[in-house]
C-alpha positions as CSV (number, residue, x, y, z in Angstrom):
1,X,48.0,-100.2,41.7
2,X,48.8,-96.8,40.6
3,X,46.3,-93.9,41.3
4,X,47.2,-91.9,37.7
5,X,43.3,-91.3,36.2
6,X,41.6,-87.9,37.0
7,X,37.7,-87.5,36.5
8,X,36.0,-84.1,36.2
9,X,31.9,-83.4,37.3
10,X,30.5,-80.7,36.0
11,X,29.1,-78.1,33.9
12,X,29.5,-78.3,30.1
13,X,32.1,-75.1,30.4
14,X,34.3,-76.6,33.5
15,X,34.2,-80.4,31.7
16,X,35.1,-78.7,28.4
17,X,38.6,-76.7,30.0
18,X,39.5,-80.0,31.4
19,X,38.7,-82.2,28.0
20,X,41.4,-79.6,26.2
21,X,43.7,-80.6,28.8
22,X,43.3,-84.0,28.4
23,X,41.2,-85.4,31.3
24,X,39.1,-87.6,29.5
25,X,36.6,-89.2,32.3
26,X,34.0,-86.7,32.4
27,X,30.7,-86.0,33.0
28,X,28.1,-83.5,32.7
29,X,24.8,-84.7,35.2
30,X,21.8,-82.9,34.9
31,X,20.6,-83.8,38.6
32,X,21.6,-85.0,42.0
33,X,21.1,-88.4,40.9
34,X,23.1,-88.1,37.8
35,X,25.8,-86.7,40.1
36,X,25.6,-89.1,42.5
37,X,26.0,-92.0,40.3
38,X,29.2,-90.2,38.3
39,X,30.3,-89.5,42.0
40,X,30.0,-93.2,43.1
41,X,31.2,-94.9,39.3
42,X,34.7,-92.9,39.2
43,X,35.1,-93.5,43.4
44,X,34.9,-97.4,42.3
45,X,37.6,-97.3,39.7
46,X,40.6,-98.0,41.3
47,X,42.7,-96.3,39.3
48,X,41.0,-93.1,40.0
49,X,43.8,-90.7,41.9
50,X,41.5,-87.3,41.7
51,X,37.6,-86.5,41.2
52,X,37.1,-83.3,40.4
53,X,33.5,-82.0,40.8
54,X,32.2,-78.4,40.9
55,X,30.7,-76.5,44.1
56,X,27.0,-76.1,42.4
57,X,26.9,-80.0,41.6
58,X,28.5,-81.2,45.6
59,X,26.0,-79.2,47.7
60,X,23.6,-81.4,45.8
61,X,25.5,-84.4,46.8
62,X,27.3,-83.2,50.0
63,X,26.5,-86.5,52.4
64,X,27.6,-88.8,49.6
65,X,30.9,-86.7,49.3
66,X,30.9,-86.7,53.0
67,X,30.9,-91.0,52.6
68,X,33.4,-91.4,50.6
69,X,36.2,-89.0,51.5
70,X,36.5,-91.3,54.4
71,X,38.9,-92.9,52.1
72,X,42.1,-91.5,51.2
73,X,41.9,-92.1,47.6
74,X,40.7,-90.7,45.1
75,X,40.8,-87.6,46.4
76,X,37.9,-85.4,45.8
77,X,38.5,-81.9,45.3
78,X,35.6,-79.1,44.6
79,X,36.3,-76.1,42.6
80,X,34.2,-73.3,41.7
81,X,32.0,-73.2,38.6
82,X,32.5,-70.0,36.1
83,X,29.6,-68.5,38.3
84,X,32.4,-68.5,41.0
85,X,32.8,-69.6,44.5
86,X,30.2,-70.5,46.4
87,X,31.8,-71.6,49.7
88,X,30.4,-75.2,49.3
89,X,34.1,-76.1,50.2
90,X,33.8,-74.6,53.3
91,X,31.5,-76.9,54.9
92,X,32.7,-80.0,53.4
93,X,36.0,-79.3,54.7
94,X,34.6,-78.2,58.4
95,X,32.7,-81.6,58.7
96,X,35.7,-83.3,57.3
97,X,37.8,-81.6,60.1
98,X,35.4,-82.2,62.9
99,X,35.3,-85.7,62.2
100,X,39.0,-86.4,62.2
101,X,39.6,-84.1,65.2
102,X,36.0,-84.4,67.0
103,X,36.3,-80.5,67.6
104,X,34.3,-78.0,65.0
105,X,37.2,-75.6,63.8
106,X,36.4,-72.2,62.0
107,X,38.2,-71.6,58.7
């Protein structure tokens, strides 16, 4: 089974720049649970290749993101909102890295 759908979380502005380029699984929570149910839905599909979600929305949901990037696809990739970067990445990728290493590493 191919991997070839991408889904966006996010703010109305983020979801809107990816709708004009075509990505048409989206979706616009307005709380953790919201988020964490989009999270959850588009990790289930199994054509889903890429989740996109937004820094603001995955501090809210950081333990469920934790969860599933245990599995290698969809990958689930966080970008910053059009406030900017908040460094939300950071610690996802930290923990992500001390798991698969068992060492904390500093990036």
């Amino acid at each position: 089974m191919s991997s070839d759908k991408i889904a966006v979380i996010g703010d109305r502005d983020t979801v809107t720049g990816f709708q004009m380029a075509g990505v048409t699984d989206i979706s616009t929570p307005s709380n953790p649970e919201e988020t964490r149910n989009s999270l959850i839905q588009y990790f289930r599909d199994p054509r889903m290749g890429l989740i996109i979600i937004t820094e603001p929305l995955a501090v809210e949901v950081e333990d469920t993101i934790l969860e599933l990037s245990e599995a290698p696809i969809p990958v689930i990739l966080l970008i910053p909102d059009r406030q900017g970067a908040t460094g939300a990445y950071e610690s996802v990728l930290k923990e992500l890295i001390r798991r698969a290493v068992g060492i904390e590493i500093h990036v």
